[in-house]
C-alpha positions as CSV (number, residue, x, y, z in Angstrom):
1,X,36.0,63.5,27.3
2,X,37.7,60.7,25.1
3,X,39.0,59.0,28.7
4,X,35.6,59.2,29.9
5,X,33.7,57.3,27.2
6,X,36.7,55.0,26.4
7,X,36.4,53.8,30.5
8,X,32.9,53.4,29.6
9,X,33.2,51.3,26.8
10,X,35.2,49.2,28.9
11,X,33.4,48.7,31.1
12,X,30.6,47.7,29.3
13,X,32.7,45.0,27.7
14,X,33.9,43.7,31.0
15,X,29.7,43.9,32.6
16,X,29.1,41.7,28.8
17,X,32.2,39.4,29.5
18,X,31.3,38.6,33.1
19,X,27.5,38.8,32.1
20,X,28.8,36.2,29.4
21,X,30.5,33.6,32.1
22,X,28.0,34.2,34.5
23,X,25.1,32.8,31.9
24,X,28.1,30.3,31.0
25,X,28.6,29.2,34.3
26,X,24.7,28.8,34.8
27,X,24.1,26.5,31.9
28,X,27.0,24.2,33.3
29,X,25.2,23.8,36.8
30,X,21.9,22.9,35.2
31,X,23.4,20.1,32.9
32,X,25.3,18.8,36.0
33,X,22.4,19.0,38.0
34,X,20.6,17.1,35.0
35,X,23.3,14.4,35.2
36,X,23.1,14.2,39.1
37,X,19.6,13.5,38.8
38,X,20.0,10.7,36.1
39,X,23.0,9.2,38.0
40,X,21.1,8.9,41.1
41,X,18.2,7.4,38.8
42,X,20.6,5.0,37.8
43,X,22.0,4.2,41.5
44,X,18.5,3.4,42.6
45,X,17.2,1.3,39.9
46,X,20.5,-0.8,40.3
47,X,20.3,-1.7,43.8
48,X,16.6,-2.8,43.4
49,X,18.0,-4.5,41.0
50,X,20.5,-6.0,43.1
51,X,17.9,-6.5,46.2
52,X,15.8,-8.6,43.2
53,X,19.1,-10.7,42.7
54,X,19.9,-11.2,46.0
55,X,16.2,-12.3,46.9
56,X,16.1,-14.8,44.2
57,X,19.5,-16.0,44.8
58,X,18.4,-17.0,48.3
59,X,15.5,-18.2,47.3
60,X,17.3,-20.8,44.9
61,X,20.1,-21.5,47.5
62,X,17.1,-22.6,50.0
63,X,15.5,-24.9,47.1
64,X,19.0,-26.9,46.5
65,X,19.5,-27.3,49.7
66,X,15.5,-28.9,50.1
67,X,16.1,-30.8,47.0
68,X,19.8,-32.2,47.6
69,X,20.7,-31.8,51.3
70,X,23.5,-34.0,51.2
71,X,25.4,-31.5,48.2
72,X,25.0,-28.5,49.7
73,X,26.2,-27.7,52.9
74,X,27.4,-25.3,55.3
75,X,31.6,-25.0,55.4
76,X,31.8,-26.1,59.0
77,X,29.5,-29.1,58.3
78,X,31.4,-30.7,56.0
79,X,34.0,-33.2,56.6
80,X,37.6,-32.8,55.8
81,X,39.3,-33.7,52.8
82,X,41.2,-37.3,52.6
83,X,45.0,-35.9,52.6
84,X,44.2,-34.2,55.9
């Protein structure tokens, strides 16, 4: 009889263990879901941020070149330097 209840008792502490790393394991996923969904947050709202740049630094490329034609130009178009 004593065989019988101590193979119960353990398992009963192994069902509480794995019962116990289970919930353990369950609570990790959801804060690394969590942070998956804040990193891809983060990943979108820096490439509109980057599309916003890239917009504006065209846009300011295109007014220098109205405004001072002569100063900015494309590599093949201008001339060579003097110790060539």
């Amino acid at each position: 009889m004593r065989f019988i209840w101590s193979s119960v008792f353990t398992g009963c502490r192994k069902n509480n263990y794995m019962s116990e790393k289970i919930t353990d394991l369950e609570i990790q996923l959801t804060h690394q879901q969590h942070q998956l969904e804040e990193l891809n947050e983060l990943v979108y709202n820096q490439q509109q941020q980057i599309a916003a740049l890239t917009s504006e630094l065209r846009k300011i490329n295109e007014q220098m070149q109205i405004a001072l034609p002569s100063l900015v130009k494309e590599a093949e178009e201008e001339a060579p330097p003097p110790h060539y």
